[in-house]
Every structure is written in C-alpha cells, then in structure tokens.
DSSP file (Angstrom, degrees, kcal/mol; ACC not computed):
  #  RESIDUE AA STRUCTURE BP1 BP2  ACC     N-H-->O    O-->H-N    N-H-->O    O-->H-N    TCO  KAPPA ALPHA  PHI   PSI    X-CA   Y-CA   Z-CA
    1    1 A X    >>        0   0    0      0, 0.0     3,-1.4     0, 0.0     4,-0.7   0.000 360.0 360.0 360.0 -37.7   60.9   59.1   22.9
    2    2 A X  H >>  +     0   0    0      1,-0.3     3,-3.5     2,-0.2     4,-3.0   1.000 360.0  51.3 -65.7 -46.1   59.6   55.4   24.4
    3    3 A X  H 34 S+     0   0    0      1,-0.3    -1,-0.3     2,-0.2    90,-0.0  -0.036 113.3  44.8 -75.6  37.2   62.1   53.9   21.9
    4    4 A X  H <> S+     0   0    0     -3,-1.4     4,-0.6    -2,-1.1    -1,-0.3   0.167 114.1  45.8-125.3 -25.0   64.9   56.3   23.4
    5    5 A X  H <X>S+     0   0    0     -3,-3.5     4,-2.7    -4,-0.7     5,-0.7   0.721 113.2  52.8-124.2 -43.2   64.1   55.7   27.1
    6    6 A X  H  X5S+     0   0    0     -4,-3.0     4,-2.6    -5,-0.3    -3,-0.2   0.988 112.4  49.2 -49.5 -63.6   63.9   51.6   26.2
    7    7 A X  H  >5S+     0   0    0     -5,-0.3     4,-1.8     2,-0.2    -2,-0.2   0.759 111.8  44.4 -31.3 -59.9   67.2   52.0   24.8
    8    8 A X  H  X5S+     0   0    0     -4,-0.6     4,-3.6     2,-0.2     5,-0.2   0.928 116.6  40.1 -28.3 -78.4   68.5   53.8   27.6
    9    9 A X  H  X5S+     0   0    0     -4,-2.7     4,-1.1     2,-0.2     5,-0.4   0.814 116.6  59.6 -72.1 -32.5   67.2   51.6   30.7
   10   10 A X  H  X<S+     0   0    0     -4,-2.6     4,-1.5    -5,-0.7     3,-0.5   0.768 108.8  41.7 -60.0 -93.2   68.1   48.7   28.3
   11   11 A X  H  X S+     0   0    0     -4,-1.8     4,-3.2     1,-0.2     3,-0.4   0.695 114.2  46.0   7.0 -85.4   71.5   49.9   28.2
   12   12 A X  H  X S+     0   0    0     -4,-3.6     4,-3.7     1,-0.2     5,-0.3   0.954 114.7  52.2 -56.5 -47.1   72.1   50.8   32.0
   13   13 A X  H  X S+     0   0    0     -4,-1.1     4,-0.9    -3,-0.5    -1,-0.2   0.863 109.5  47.2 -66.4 -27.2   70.4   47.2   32.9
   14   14 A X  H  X S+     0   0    0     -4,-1.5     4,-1.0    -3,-0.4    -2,-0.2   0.847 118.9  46.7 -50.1 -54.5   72.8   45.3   30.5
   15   15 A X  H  X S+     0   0    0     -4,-3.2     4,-1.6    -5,-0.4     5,-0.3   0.863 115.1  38.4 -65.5 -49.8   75.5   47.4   32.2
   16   16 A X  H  X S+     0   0    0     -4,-3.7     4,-2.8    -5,-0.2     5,-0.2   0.872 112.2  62.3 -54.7 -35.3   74.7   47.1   35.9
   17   17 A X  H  X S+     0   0    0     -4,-0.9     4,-0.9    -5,-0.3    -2,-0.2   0.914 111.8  32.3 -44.5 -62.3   73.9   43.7   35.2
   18   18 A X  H  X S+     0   0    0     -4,-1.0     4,-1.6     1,-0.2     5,-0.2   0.529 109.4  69.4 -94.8  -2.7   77.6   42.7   34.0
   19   19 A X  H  X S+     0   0    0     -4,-1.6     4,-1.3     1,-0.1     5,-0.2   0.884 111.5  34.8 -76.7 -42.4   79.3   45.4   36.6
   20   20 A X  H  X S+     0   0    0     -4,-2.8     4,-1.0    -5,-0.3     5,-0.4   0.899 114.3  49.0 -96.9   0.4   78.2   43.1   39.2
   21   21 A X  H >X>S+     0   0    0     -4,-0.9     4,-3.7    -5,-0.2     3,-1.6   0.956 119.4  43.2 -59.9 -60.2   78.4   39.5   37.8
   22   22 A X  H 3<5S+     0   0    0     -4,-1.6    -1,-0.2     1,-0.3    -2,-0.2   0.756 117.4  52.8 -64.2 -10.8   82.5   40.5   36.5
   23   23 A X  H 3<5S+     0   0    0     -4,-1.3    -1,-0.3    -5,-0.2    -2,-0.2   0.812 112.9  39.3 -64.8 -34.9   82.6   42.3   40.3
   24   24 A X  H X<5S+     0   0    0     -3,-1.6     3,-0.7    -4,-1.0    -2,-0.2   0.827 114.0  54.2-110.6 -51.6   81.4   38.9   42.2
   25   25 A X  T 3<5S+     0   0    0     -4,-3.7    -1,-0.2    -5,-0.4    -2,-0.2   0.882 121.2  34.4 -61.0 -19.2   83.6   36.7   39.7
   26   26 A X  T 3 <S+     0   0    0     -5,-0.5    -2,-0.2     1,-0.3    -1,-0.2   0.563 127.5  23.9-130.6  26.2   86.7   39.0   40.9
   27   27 A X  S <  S-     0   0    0     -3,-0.7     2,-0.4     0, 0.0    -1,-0.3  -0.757  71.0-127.8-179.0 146.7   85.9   39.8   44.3
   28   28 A X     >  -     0   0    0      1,-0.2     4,-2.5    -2,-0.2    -4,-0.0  -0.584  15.5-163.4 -92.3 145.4   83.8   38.1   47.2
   29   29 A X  T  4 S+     0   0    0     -2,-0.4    -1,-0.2     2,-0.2     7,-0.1   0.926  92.6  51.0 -84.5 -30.0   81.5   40.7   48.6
   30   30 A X  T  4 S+     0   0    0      1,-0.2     3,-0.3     2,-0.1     4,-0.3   0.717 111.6  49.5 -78.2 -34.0   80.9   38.6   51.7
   31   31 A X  T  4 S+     0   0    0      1,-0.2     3,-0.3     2,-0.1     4,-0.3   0.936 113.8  41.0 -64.3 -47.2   84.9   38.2   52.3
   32   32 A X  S  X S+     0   0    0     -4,-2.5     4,-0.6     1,-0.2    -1,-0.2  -0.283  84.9 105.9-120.1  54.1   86.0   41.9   52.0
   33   33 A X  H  > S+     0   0    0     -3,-0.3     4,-1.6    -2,-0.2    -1,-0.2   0.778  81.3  47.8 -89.3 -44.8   82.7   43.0   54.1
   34   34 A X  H >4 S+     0   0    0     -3,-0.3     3,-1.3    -4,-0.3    -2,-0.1   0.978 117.2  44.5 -49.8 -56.2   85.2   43.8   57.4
   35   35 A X  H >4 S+     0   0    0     -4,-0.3     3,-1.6     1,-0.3     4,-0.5   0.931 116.4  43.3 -58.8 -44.0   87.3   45.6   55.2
   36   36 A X  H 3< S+     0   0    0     -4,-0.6     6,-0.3     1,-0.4    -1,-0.3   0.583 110.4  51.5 -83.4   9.1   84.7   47.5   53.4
   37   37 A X  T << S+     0   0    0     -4,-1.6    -1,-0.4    -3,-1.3    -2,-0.1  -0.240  97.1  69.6-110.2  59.9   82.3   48.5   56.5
   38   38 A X  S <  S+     0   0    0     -3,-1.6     2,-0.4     0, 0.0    -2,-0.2   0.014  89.5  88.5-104.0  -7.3   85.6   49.9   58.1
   39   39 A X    >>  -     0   0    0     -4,-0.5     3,-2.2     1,-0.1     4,-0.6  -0.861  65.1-160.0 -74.3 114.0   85.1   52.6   55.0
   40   40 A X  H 3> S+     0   0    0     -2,-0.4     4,-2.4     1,-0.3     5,-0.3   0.839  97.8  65.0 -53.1 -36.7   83.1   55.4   55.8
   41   41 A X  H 3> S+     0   0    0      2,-0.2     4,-2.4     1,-0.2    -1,-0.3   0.737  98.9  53.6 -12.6 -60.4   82.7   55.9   52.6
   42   42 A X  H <> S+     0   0    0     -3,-2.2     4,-3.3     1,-0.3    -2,-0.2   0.918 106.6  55.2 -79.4 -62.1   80.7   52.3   52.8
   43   43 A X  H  X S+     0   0    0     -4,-0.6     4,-3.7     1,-0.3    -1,-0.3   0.830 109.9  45.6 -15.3 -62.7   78.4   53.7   55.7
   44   44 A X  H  X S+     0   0    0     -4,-2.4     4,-3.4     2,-0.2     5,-0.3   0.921 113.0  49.1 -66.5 -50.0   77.5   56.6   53.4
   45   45 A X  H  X S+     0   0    0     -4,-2.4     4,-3.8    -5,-0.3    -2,-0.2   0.994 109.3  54.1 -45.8 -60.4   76.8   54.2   50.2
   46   46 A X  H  X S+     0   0    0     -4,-3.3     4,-2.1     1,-0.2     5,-0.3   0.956 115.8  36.8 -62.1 -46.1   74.6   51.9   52.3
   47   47 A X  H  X S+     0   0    0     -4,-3.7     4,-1.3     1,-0.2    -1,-0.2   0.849 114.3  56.8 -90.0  -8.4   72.4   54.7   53.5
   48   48 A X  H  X S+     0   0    0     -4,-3.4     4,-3.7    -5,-0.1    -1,-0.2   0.915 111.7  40.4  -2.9 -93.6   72.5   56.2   50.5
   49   49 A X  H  X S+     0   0    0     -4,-3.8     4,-2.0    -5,-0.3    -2,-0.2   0.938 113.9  50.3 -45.0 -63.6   71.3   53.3   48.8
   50   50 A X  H  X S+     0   0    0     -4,-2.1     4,-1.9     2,-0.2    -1,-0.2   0.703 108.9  50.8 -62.6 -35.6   68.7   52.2   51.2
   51   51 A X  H  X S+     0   0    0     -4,-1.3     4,-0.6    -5,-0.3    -1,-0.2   0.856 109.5  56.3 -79.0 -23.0   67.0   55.8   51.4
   52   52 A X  H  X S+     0   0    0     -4,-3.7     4,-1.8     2,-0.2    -2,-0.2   0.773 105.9  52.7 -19.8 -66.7   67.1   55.4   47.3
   53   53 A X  H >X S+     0   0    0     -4,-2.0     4,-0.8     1,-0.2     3,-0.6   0.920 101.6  53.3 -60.1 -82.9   65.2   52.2   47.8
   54   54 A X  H >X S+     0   0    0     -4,-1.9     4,-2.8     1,-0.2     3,-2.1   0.785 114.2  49.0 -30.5 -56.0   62.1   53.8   50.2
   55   55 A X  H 3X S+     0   0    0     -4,-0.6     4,-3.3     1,-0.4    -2,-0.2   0.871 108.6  45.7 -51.6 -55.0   61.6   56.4   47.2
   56   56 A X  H <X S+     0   0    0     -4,-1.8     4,-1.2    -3,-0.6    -1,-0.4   0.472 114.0  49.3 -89.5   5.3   61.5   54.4   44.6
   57   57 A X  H <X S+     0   0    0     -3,-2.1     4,-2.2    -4,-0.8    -1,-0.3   0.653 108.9  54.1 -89.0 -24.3   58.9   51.8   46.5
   58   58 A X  H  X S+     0   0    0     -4,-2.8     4,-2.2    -5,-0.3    -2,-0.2   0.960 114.2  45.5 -65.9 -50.6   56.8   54.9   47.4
   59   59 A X  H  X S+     0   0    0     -4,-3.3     4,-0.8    -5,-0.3    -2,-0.2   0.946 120.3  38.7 -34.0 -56.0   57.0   55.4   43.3
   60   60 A X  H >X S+     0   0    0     -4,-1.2     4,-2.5     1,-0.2     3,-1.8   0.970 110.0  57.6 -72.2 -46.7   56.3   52.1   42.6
   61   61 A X  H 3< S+     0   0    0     -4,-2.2    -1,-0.2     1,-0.3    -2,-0.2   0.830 103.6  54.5 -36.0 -60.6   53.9   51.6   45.2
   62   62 A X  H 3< S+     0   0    0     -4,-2.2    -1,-0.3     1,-0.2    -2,-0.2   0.757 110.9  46.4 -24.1 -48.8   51.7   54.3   44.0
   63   63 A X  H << S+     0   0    0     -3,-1.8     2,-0.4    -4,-0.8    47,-0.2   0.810  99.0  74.4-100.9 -41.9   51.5   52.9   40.7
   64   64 A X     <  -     0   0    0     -4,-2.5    47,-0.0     1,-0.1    45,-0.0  -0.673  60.8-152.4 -92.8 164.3   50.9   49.3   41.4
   65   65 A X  S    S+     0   0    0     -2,-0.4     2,-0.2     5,-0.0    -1,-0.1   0.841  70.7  79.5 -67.7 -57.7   47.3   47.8   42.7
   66   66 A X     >  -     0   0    0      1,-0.1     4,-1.1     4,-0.0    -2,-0.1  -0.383  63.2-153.4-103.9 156.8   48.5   45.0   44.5
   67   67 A X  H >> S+     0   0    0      2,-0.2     3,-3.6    -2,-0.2     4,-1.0   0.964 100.3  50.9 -84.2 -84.5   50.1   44.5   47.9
   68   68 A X  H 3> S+     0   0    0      1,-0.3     4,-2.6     2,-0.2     5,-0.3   0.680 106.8  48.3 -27.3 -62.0   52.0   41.3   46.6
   69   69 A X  H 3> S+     0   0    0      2,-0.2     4,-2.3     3,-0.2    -1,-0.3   0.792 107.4  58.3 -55.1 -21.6   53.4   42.7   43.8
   70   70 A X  H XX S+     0   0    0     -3,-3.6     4,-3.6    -4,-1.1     3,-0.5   0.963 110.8  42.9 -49.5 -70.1   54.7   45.8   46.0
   71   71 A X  H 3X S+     0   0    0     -4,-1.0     4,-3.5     1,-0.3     5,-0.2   0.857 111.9  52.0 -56.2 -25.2   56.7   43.4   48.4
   72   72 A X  H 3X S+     0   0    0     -4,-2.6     4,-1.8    -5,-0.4    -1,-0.3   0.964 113.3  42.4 -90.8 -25.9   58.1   41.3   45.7
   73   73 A X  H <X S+     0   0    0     -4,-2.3     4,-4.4    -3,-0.5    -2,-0.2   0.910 113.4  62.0 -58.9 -42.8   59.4   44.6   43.7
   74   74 A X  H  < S+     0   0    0     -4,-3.6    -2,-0.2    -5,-0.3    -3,-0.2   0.937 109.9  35.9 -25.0 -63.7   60.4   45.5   47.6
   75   75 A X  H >X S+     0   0    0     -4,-3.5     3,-9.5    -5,-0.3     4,-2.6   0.984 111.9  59.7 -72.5 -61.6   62.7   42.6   47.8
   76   76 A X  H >X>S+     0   0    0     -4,-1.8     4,-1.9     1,-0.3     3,-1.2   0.874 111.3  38.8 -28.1 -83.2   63.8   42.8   44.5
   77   77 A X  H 3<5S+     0   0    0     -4,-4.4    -1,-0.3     1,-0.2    -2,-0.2   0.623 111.1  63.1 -59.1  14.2   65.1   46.5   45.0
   78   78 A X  H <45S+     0   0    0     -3,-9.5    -1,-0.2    -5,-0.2    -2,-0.2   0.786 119.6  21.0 -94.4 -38.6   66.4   45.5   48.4
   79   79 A X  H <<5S+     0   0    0     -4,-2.6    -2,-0.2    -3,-1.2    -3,-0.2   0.295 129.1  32.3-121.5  14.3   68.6   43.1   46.9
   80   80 A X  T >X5S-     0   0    0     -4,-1.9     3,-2.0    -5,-0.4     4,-1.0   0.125  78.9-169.3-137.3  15.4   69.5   43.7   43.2
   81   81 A X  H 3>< +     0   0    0     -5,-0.6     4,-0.6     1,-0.3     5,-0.1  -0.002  67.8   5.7  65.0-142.4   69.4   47.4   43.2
   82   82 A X  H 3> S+     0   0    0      2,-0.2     4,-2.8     3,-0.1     5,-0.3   0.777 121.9  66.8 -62.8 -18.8   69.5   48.9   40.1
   83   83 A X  H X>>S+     0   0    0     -3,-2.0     4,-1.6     2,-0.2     3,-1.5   0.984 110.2  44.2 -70.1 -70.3   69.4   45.7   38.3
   84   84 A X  H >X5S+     0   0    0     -4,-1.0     3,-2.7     1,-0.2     4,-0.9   0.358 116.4  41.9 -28.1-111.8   65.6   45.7   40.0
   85   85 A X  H 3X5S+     0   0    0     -4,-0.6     4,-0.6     1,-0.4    -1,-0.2   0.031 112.4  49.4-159.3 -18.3   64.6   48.9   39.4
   86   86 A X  H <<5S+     0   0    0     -4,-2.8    -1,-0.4    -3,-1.5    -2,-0.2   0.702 112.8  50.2 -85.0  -5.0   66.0   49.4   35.6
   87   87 A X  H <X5S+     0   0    0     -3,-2.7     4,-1.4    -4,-1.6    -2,-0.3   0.809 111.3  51.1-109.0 -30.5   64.3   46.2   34.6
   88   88 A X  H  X<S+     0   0    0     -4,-0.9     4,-1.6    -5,-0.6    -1,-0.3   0.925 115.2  41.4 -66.4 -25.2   60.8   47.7   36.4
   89   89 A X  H  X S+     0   0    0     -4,-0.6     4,-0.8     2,-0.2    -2,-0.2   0.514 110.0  58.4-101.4   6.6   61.1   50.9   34.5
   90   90 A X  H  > S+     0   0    0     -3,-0.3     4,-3.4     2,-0.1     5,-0.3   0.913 113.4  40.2 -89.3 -65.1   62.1   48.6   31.3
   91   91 A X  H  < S+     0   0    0     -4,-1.4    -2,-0.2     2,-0.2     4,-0.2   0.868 111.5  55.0 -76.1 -41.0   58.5   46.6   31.7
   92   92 A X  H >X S+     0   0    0     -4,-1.6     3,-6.3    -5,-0.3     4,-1.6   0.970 113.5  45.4 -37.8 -76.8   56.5   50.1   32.6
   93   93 A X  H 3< S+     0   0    0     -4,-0.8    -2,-0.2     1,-0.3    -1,-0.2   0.878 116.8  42.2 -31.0 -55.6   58.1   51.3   29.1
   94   94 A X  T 3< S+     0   0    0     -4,-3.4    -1,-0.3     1,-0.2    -2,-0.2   0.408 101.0  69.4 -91.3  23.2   57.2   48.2   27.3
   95   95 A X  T <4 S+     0   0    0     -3,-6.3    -1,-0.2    -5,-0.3    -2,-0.2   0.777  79.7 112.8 -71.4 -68.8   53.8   48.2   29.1
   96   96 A X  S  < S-     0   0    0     -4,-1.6     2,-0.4    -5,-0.1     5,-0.1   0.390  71.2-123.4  -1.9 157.7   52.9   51.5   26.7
   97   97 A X    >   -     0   0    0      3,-0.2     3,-1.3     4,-0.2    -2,-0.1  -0.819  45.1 -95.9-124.9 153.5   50.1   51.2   24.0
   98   98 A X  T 3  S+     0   0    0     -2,-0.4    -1,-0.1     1,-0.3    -2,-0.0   0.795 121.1  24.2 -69.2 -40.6   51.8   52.1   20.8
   99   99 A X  T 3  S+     0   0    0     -3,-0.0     2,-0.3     3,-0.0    -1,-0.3  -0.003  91.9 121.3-110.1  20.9   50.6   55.9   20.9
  100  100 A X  S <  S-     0   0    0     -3,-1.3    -3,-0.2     1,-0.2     4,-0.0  -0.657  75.5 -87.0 -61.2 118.1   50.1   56.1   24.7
  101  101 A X        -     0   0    0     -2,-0.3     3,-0.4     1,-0.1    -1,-0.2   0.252  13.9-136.9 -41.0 157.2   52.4   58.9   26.3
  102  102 A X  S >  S+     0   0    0      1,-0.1     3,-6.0     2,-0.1     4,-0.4   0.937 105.2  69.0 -72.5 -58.2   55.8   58.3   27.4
  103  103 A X  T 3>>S+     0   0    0      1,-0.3     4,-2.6     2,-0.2     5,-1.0   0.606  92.1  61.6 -35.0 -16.6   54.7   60.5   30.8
  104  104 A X  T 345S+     0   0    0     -3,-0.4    -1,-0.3     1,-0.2    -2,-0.1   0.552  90.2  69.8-104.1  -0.8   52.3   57.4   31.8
  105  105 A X  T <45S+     0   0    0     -3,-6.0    -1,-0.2     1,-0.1    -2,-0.2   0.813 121.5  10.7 -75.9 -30.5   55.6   54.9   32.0
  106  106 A X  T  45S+     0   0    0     -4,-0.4    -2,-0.2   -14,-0.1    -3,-0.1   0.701 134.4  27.8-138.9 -12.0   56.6   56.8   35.1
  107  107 A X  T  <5S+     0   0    0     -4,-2.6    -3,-0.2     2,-0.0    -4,-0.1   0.729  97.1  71.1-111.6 -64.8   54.2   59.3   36.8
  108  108 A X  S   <S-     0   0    0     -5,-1.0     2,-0.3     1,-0.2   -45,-0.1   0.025  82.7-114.7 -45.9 147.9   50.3   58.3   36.1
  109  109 A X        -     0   0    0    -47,-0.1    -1,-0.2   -46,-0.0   -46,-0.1  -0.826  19.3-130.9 -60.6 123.7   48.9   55.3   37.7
  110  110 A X              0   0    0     -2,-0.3    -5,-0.0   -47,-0.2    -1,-0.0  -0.522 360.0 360.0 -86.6 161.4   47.9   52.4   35.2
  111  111 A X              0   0    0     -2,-0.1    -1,-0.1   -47,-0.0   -47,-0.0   0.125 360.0 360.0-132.3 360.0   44.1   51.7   36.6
C-alpha cells in the first residue's frame, strides 16, 4: 500500500507540477487577472481553494511539533497549492519505517 500511495502522490506532483510550469510558459497569470476575476467561476475557485488550504494546515498542524515548520508549510500551501501539499504527503509517506502502517502517513501524530 505505502508503495501504491508514493506512486500515486508521486504521480499527481509530477502532474500538477508540469500543468502549471506549461500554463505560466503559455499564459501570464498576472496579465489575464482582470479578465479572470470578472469570472465568477474564479470567485468560487479562489474560495474554494483557500478554505482547502485552512483544512489541510489544521491536518498538518496537528501532526507537526514545530511552530516554524507550520508557517513555512503555511506559505508553501498558500502559494503552490497542490504542488505543496502532494510533495508534504510524498515526505510523510517516505517518512514510514519499513513495516510501520500506512494509517500513520496521514492521521497519527509522529511524536
């Protein structure tokens, strides 16, 4: 299962990764920002996205010690998204002790 769920978050972080590089080489996000907050659509994404965020820093938060490492996974998922937030659940995974439950990558608190 870990080497299924590595696999996985590897995947989706490889893929989010190059959806926004080839996105940013072929369109500027900071150019077509008038056009795109005039979408409701865009409105809905952003708070979407942003209410996403809080969850998964209450998750994370739980699970790490330190107040520094909170905020810098904080910024991170404030501003890369999923690319944050597969590549934290990629370093939980590969955290694991070779016969250690899968279940302790994402709910248990490492101590």
């Amino acid at each position: 299962m870990k080497n299924y769920l590595i696999a996985l978050f590897g995947i989706l972080f490889i893929y989010i990764v190059y959806t926004v590089i080839s996105t940013s080489l072929e369109s500027n996000l900071f150019k077509e920002w008038n056009f795109l907050a005039s979408i409701p659509w865009m409105k809905a994404t952003l708070i979407d996205f942003y209410i996403n965020t809080v969850v998964i820093f209450a998750w994370m938060s739980f699970r790490e010690n330190k107040w520094t490492e909170r905020i810098l996974w904080l910024i991170g998922f404030v501003f890369l998204g999923s690319i944050a937030t597969t590549l934290y659940v990629l370093i939980q995974l590969f955290k694991l002790e070779k016969d250690e439950p899968v279940v302790n990558a994402f709910l248990l608190k490492k101590l």
